[in-house]
TIMI-2910 file (N, C-alpha, C, CB; in pm, 1 decimal, decimal comma, always signed):
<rs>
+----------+----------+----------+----------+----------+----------+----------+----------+----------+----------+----------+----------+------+
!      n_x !      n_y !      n_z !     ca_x !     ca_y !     ca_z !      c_x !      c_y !      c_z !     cb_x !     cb_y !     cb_z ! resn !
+----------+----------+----------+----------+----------+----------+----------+----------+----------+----------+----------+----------+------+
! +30374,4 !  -7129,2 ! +19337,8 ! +30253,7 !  -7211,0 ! +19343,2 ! +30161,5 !  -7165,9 ! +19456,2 ! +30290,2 !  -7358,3 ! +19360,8 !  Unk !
! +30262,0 !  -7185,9 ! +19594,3 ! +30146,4 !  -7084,9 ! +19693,1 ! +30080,5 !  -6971,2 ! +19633,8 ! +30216,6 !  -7011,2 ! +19819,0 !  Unk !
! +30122,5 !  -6877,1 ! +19575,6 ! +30090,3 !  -6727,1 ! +19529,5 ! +29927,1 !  -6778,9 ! +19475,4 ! +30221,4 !  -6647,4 ! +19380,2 !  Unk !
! +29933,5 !  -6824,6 ! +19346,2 ! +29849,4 !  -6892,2 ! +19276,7 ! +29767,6 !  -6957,7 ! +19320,8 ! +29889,7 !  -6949,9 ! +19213,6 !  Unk !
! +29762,1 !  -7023,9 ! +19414,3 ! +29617,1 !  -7124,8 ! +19533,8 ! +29616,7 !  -7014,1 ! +19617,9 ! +29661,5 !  -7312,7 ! +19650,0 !  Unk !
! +29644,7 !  -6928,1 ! +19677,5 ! +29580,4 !  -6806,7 ! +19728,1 ! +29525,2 !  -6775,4 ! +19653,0 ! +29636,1 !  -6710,2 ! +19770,2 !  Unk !
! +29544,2 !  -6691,2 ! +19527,6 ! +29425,5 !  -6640,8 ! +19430,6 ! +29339,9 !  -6704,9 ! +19422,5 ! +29443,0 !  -6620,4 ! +19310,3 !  Unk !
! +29347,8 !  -6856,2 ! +19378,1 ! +29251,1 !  -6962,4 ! +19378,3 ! +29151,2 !  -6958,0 ! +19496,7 ! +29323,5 !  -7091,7 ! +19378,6 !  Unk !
! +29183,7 !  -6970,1 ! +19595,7 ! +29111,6 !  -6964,9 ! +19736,2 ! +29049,7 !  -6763,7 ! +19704,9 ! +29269,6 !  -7007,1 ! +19915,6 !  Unk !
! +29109,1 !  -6701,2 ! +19694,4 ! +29045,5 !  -6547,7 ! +19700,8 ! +28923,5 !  -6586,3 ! +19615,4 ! +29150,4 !  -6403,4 ! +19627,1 !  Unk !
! +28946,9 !  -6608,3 ! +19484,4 ! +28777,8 !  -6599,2 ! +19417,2 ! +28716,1 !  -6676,8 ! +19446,6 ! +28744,0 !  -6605,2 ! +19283,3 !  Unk !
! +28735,9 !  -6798,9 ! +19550,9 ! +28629,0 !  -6863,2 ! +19606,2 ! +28552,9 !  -6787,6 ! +19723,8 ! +28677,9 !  -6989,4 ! +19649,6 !  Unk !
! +28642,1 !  -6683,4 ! +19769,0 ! +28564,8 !  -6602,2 ! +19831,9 ! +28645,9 !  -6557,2 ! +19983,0 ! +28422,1 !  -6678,2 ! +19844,5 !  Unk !
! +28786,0 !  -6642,5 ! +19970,8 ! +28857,0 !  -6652,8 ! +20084,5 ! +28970,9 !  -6476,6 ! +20122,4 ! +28954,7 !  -6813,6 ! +20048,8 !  Unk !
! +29009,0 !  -6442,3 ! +20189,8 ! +29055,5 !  -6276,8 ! +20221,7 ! +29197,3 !  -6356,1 ! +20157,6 ! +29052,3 !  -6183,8 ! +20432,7 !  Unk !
! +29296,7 !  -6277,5 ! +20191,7 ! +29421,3 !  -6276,5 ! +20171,8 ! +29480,5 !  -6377,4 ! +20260,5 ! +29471,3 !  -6150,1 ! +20186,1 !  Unk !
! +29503,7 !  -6356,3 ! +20361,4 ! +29511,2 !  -6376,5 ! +20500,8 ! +29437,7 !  -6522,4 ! +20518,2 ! +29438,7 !  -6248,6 ! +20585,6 !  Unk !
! +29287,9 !  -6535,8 ! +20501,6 ! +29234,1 !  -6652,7 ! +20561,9 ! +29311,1 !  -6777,4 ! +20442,7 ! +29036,8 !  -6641,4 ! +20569,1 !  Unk !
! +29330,3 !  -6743,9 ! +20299,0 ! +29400,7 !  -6829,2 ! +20239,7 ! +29544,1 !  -6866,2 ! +20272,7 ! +29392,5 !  -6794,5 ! +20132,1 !  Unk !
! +29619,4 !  -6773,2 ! +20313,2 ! +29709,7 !  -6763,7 ! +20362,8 ! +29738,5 !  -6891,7 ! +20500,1 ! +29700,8 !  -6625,3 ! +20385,6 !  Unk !
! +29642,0 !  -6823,4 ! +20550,3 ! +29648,2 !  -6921,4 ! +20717,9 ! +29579,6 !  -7068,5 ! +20648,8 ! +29505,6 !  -6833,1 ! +20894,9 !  Unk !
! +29474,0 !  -7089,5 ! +20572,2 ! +29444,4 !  -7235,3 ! +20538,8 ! +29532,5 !  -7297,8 ! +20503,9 ! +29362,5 !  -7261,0 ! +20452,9 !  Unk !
! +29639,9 !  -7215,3 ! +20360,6 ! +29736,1 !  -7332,9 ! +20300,3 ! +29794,1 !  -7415,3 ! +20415,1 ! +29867,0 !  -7270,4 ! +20210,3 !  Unk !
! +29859,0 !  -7260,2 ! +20512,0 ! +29965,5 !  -7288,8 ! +20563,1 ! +29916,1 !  -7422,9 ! +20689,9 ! +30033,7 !  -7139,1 ! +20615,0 !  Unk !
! +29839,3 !  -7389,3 ! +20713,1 ! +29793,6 !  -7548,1 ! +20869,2 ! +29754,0 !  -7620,6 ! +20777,9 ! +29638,6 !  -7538,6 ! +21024,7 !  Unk !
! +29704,7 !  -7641,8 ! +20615,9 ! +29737,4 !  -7792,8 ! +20535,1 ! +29853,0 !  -7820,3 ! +20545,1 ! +29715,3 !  -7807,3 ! +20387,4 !  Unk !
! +29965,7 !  -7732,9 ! +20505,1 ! +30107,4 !  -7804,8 ! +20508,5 ! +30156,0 !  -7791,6 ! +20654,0 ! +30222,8 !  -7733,5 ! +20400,4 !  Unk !
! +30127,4 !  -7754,3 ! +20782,7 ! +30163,0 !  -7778,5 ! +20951,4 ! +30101,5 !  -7846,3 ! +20968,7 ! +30152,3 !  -7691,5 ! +21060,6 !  Unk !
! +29962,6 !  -7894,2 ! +20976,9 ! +29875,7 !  -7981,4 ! +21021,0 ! +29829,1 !  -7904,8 ! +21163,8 ! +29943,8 !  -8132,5 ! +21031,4 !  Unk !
! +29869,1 !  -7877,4 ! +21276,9 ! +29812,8 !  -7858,4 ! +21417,6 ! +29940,4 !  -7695,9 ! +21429,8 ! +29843,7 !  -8044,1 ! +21558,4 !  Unk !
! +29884,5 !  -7623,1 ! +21455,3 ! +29964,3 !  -7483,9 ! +21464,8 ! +29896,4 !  -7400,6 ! +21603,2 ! +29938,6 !  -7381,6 ! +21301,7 !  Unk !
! +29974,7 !  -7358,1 ! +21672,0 ! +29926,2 !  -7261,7 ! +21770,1 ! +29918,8 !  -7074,5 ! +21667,8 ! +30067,2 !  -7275,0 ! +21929,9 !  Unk !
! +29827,1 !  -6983,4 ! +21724,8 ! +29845,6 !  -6850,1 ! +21644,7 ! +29989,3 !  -6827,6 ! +21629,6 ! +29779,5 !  -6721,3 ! +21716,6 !  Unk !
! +30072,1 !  -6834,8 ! +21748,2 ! +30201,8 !  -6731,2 ! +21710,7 ! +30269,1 !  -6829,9 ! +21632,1 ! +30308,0 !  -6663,6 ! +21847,1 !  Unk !
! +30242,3 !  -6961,9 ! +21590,3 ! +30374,2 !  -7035,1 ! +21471,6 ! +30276,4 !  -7003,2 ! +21346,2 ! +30426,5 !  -7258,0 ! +21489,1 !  Unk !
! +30152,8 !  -7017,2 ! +21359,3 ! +30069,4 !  -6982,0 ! +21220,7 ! +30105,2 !  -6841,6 ! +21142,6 ! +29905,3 !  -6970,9 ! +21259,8 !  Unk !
! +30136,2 !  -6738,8 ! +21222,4 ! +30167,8 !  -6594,3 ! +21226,8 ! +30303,9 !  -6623,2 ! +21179,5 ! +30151,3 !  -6508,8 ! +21374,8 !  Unk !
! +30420,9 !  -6700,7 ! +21218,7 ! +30521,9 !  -6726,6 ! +21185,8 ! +30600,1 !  -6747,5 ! +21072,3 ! +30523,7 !  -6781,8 ! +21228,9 !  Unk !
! +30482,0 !  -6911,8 ! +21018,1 ! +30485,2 !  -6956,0 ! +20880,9 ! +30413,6 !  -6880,8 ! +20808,6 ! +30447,0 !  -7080,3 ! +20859,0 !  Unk !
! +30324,5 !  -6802,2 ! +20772,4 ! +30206,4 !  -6730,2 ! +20700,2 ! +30253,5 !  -6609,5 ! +20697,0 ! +30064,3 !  -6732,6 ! +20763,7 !  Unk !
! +30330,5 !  -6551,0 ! +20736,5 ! +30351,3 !  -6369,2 ! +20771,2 ! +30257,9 !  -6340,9 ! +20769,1 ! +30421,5 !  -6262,6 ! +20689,6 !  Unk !
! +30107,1 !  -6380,0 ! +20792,6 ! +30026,6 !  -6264,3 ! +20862,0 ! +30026,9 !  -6197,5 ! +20954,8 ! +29945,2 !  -6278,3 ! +20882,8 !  Unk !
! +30037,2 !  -6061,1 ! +20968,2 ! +30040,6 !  -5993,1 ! +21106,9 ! +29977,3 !  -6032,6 ! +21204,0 ! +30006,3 !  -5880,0 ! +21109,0 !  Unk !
! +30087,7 !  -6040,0 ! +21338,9 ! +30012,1 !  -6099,5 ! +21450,8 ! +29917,8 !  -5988,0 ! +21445,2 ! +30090,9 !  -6129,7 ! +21599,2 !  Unk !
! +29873,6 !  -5822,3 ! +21396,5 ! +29726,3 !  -5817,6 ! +21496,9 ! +29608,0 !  -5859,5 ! +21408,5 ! +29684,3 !  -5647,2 ! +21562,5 !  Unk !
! +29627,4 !  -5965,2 ! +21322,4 ! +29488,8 !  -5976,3 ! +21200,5 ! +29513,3 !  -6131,3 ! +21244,8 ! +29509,8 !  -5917,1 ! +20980,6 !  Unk !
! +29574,6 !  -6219,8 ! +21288,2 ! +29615,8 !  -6408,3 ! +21303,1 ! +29492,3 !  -6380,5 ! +21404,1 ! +29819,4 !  -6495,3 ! +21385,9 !  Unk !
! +29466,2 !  -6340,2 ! +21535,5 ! +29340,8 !  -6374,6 ! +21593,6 ! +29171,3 !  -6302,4 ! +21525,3 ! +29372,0 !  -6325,9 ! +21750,2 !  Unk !
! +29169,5 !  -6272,1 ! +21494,4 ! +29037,1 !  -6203,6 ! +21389,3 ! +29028,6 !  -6327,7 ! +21293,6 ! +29080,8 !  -6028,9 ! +21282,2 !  Unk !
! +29140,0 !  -6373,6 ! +21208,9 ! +29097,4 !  -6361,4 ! +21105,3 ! +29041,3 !  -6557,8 ! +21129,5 ! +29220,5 !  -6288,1 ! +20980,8 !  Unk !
! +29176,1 !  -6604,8 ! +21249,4 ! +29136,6 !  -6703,1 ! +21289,4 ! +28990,6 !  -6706,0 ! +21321,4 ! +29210,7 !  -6730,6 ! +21377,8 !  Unk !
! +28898,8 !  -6663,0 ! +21436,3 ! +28780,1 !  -6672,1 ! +21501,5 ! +28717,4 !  -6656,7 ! +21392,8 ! +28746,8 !  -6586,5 ! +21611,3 !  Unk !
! +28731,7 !  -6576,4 ! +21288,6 ! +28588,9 !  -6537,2 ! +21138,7 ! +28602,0 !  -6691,4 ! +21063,9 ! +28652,5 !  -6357,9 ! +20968,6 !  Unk !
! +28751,2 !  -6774,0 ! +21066,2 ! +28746,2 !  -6865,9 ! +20961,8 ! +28664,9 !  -6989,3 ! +21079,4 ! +28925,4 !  -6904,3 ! +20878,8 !  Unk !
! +28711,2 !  -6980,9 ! +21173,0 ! +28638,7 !  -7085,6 ! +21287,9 ! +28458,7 !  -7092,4 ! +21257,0 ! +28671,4 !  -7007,9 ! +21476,7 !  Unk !
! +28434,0 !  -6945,5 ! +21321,9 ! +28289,4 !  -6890,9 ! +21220,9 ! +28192,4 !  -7015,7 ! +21124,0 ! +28364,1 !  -6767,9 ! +21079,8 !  Unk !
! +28324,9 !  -6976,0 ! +21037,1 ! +28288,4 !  -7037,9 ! +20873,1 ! +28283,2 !  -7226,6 ! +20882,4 ! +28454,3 !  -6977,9 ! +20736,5 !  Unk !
! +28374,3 !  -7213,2 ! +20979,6 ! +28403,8 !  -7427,5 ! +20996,9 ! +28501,1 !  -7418,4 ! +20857,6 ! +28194,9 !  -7588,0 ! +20958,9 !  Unk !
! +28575,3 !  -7350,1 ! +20893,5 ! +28684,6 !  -7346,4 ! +20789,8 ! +28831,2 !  -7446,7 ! +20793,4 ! +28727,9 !  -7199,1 ! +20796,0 !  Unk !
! +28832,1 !  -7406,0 ! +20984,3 ! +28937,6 !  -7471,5 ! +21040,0 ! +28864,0 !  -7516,4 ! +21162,7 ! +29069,7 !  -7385,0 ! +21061,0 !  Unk !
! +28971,6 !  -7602,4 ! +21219,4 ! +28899,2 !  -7658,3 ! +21373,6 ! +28986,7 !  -7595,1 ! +21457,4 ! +28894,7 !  -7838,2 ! +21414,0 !  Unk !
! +28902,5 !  -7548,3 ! +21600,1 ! +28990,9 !  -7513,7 ! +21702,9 ! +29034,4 !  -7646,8 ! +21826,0 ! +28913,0 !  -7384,8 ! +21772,1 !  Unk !
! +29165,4 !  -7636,3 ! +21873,7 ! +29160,6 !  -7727,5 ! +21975,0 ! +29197,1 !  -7660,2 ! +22080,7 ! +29234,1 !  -7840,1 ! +21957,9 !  Unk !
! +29097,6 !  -7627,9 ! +22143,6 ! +29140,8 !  -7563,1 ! +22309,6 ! +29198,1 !  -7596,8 ! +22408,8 ! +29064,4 !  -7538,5 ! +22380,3 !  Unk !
! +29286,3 !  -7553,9 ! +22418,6 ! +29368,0 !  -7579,0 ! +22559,6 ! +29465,8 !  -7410,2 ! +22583,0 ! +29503,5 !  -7753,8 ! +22532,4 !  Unk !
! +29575,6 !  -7451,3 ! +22655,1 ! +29672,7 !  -7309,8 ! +22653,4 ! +29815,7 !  -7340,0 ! +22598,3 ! +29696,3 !  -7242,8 ! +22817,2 !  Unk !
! +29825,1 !  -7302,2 ! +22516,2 ! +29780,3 !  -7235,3 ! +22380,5 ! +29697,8 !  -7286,9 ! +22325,8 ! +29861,7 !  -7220,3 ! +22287,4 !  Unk !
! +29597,4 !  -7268,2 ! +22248,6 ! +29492,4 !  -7310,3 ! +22179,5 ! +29535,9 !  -7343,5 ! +22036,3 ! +29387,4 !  -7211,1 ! +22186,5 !  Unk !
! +29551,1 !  -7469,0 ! +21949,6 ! +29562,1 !  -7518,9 ! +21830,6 ! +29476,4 !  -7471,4 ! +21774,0 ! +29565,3 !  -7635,9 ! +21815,6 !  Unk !
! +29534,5 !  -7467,2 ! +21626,2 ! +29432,8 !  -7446,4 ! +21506,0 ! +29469,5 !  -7569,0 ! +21353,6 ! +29459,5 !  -7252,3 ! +21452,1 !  Unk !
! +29335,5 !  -7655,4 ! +21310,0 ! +29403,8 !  -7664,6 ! +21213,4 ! +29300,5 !  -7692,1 ! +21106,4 ! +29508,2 !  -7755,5 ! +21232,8 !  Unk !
! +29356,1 !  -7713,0 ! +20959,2 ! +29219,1 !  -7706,6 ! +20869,5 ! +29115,7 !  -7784,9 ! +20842,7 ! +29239,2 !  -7693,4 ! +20766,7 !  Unk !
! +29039,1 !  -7805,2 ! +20782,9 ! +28952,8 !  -7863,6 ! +20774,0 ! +29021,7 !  -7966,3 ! +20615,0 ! +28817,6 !  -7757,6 ! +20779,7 !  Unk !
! +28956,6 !  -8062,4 ! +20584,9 ! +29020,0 !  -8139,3 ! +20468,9 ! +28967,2 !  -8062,0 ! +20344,2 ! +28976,3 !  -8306,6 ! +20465,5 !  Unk !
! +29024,1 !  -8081,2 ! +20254,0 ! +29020,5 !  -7961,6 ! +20124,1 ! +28858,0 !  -8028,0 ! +20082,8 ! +29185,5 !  -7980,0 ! +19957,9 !  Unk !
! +28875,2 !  -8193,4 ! +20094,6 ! +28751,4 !  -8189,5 ! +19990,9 ! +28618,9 !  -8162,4 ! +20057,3 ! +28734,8 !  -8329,9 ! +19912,6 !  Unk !
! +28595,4 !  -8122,4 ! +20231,6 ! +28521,1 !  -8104,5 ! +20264,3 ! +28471,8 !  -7961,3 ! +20296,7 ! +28529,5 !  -8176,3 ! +20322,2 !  Unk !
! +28612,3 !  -7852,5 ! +20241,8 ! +28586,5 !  -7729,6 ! +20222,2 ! +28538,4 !  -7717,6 ! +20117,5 ! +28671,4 !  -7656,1 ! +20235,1 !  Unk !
! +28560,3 !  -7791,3 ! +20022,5 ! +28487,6 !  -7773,6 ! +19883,8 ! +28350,7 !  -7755,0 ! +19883,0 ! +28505,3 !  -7883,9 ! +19799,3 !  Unk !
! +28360,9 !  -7876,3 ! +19971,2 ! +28161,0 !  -7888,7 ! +19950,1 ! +28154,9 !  -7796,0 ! +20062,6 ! +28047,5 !  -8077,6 ! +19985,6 !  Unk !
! +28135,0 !  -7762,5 ! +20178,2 ! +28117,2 !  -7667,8 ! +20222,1 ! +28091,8 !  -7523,6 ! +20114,9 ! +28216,8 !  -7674,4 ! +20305,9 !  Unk !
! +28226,0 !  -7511,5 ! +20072,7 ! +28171,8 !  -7350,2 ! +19965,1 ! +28055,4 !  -7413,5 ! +19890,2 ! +28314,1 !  -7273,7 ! +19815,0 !  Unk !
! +28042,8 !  -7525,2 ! +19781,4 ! +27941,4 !  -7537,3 ! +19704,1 ! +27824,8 !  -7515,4 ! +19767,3 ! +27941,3 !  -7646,0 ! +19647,1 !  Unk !
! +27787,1 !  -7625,7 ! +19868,0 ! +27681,3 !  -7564,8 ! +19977,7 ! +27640,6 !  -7421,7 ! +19985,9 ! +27731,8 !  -7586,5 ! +20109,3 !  Unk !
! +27766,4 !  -7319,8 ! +20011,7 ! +27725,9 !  -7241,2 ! +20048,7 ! +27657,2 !  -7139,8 ! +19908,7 ! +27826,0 !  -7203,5 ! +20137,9 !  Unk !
! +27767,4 !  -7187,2 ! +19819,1 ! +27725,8 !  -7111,2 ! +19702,8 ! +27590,0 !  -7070,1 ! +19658,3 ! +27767,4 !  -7171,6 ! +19610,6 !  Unk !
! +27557,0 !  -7239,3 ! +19613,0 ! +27403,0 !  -7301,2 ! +19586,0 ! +27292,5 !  -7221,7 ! +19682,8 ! +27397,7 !  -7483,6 ! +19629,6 !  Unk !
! +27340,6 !  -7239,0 ! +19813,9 ! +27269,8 !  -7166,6 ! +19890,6 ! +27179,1 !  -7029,0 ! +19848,0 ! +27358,1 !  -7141,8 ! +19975,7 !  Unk !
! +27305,4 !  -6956,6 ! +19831,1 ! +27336,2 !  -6803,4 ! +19822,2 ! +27216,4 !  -6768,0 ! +19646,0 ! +27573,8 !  -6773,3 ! +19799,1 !  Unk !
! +27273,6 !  -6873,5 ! +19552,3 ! +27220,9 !  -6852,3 ! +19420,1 ! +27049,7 !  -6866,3 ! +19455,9 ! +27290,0 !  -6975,6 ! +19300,1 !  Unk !
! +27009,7 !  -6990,7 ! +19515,9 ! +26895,7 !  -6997,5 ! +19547,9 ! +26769,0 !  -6877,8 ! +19628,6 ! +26925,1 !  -7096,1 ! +19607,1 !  Unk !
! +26851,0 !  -6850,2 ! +19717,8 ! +26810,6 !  -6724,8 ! +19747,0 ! +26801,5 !  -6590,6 ! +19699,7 ! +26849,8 !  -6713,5 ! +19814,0 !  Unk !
! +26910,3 !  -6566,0 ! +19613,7 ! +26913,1 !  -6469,8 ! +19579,2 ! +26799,6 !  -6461,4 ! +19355,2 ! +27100,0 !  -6446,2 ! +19617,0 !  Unk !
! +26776,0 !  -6586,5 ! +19341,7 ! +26665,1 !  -6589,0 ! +19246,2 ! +26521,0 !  -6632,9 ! +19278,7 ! +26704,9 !  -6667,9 ! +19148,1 !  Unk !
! +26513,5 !  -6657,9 ! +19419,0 ! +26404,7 !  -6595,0 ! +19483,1 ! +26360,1 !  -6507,8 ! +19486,3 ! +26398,5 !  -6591,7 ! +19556,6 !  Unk !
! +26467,4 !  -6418,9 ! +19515,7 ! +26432,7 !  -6237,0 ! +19573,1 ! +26401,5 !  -6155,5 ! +19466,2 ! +26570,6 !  -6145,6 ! +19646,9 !  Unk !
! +26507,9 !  -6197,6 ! +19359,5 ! +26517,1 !  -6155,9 ! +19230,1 ! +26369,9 !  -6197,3 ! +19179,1 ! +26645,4 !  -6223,6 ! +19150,6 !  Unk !
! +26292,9 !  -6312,7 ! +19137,0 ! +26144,4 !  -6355,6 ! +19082,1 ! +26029,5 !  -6289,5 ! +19195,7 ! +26129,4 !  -6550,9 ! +19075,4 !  Unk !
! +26113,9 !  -6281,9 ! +19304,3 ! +25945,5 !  -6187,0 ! +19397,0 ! +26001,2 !  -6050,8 ! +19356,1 ! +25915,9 !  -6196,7 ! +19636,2 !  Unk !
! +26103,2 !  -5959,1 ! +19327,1 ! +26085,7 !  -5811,8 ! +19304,4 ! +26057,0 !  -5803,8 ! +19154,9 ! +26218,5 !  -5721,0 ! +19348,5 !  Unk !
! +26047,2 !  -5907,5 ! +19062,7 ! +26046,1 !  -5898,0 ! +18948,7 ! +25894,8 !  -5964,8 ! +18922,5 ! +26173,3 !  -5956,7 ! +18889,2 !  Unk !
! +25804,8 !  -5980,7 ! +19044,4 ! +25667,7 !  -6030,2 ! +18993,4 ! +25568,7 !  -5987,6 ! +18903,1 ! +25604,7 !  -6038,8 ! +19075,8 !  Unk !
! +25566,7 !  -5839,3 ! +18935,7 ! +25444,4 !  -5723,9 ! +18867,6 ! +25522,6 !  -5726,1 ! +18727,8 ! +25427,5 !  -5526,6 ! +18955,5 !  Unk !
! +25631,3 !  -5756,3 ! +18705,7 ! +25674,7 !  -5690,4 ! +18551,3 ! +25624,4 !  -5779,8 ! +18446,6 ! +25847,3 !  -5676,4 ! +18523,5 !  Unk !
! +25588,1 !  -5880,7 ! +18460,2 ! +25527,4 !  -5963,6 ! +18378,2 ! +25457,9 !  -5945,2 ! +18300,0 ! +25483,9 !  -6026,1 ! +18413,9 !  Unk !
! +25326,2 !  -5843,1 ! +18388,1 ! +25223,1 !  -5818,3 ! +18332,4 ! +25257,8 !  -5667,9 ! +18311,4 ! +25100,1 !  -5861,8 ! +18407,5 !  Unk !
! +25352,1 !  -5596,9 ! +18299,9 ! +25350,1 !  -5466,2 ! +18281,0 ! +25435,3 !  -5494,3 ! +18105,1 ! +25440,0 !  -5365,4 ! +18430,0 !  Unk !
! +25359,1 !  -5512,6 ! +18049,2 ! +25417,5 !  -5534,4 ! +17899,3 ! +25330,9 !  -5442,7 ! +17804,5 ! +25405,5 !  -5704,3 ! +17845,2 !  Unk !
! +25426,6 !  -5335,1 ! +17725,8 ! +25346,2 !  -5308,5 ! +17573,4 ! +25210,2 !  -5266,9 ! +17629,6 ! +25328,3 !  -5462,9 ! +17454,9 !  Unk !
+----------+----------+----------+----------+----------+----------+----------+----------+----------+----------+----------+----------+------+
</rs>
């Protein structure tokens, strides 16, 4: 089932790894890197990268101290987060698409 909600999470747009580390602090709840690295087998040298890019995103929350916690964000508010971002992305990108596609209108026959 994990295998399968990784894929799930990949075509939403998530790496190997960042799905990897999300499932896993849904089912830990509060994880320092080296137990996240632990439960997840992601290689400790990709657990700090891949952490700071998903932080980035507001994927997961950091809690600073020494050791510094990590944990996820709630599923249904990653959801909307991606939709957000999606919508975003579509919007813009049929913008760009209707301004490079202006002159063709009139270039007909």
């Amino acid at each position: 089932m994990q295998t399968e909600l990784t894929g799930k999470l990949q075509k939403l747009g998530f790496t190997e790894n960042e799905a990897k580390i999300y499932i896993g602090l849904l089912r830990q709840g509060e994880a320092t890197a080296r137990e996240i690295h632990e439960f997840t087998h992601v290689p400790r040298t990709k657990i700090y990268s891949t952490l700071n890019r998903m932080s980035k995103k507001k994927y997961i929350e950091v809690i600073e101290g020494t050791p510094a916690y990590f944990r996820s964000i709630d599923p249904e508010q990653l959801l909307e987060r991606l939709r957000d971002e999606f919508l975003f992305s579509l919007n813009e990108t049929l913008e760009e698409l209707n301004s490079a596609g202006y002159g063709m209108k009139n270039k007909c026959c």
